[in-house]
Structures are given as structure tokens and as C-alpha cells.
N, C-alpha and C positions, 0 to 999 in steps of 0.2 A: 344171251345164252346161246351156247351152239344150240346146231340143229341136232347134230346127234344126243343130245340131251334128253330132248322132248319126246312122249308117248310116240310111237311109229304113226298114230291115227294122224295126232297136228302135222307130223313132220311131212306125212304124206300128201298130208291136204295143203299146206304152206308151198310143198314142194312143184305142185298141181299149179298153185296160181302164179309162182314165179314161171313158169314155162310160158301161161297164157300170158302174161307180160313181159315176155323174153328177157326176163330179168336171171332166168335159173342160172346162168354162167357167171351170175353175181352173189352168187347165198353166202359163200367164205366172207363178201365184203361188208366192208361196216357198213350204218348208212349213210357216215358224211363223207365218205369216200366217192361217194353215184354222183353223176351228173345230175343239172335241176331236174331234170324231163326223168331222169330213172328215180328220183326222190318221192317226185311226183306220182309216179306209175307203184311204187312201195306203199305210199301213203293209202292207195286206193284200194290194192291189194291188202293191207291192212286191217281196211275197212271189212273188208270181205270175212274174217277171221270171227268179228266180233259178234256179238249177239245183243244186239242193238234194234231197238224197234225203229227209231230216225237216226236218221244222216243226215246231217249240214254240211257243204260243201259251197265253198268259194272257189269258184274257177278251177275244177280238177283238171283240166288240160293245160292250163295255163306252163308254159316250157316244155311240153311235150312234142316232142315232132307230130307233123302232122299223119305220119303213115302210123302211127301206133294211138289215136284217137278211137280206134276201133276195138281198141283191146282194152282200152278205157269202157268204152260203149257195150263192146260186152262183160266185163265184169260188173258195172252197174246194172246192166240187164239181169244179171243173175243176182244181184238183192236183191232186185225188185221181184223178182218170180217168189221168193222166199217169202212174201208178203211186205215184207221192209216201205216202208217210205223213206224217200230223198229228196231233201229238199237243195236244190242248186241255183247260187246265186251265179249269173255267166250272160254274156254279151254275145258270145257266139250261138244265135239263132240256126245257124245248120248243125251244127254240135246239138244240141240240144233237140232239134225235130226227129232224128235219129231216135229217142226214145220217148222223150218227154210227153205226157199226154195233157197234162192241162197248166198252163202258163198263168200266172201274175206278172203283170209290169209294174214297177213303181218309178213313182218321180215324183222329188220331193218331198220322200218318206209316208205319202199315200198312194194306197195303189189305186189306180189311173186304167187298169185294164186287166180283164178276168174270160180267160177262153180257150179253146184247142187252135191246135196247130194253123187251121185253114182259117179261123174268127183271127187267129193273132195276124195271119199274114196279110189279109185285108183289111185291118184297123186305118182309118183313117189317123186315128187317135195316136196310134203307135209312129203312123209315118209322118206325126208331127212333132213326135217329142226326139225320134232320133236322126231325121231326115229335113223339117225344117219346115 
């Protein structure tokens, strides 16, 4: 649906989070027209719209350039203030300390380790299952 369709309130507010994901110079375009990393950054924004109590998410930066991981970071930041929970399954440990407060590891389909940021970065446990 175009955007000039929508109530001015969505259009406004859609129009808001394509900026913070410099997507706004893309709203004419469909979305299999966007590159993976702006598909990516769409999907998130998205998310953002919904009124959802949880989020599951598999690797949301996965194709995104690294300089716009921030705009990732802070639009998850703003679910989360909304009270929202997210849960993200992701291998990128600096990605994730950026906001994440309390981490699960799994291997092997049980989890193997349960902590914050500083208990994950010192696991013994951790620097055996990914490190050797």
C-alpha cells in the first residue's frame, strides 16, 4: 500500500524510522528491489511498527554493513525501552554487548551457560565451546 494511503499518524511514524535507518530515500521502492543489508534494516524497522510483546530474531545484522549496525542497535534499543522482549539468536558477541543484558549459550540444543555480559566474557565454559 502506498504510503500516502495510510492515517498521516503510521505514515509519520514509518516515515520516522526509515530516516533512522537511512532507508527514507527508499519508501517509493518495493522491497525486493533493496539490497540484502536494506532488506535487513526494513525487516527491523518493521518490527518496530508492531505491537508485539516478543521478538525473535535470527541474526538481524546478518548483511548489513558494518557502519549501520548502530541503527540496528538503536532501533532495538527503542523496543526494548517500550517494555518489549527480544529474543536474538547471533554469534556476534560485540553486536550483542551493545545492548543485550542477559545472555544464553547453547550447544547442542541445551544450554550450556546462563549470565551478563562480564560472567559471559569470562566463561571458561564459553572459551571451550567456541575457542577450543
Amino acid at each position: 500500500m502506498p504510503l500516502s494511503r495510510l492515517p498521516l499518524e503510521m505514515r509519520e511514524k514509518i516515515e520516522n524510522i526509515l530516516h533512522e535507518l537511512d532507508l527514507y530515500d527508499k519508501k517509493h521502492e518495493k522491497a525486493g528491489n533493496l539490497s540484502g543489508g536494506q532488506m535487513r534494516l526494513l525487516e527491523i524497522g518493521r518490527l518496530y511498527l508492531q505491537d508485539m510483546k516478543l521478538f525473535l530474531l535470527d541474526e538481524p545484522t546478518a548483511g548489513v554493513a558494518p557502519k549501520l549496525k548502530g541503527k540496528v542497535i538503536g532501533i532495538l534499543n527503542k523496543i526494548l525501552h517500550t517494555g518489549k522482549t527480544i529474543i536474538i539468536v547471533e554469534h556476534d558477541f560485540g553486536f550483542l554487548s551493545e545492548f543485550v543484558h542477559h545472555f544464553y549459550l547453547m550447544d547442542d540444543g541445551r544450554v550450556v551457560f546462563e549470565g551478563n555480559h562480564k560472567a559471559m566474557r569470562d566463561s571458561d565454559v564459553i572459551k571451550e565451546i567456541y575457542f577450543g
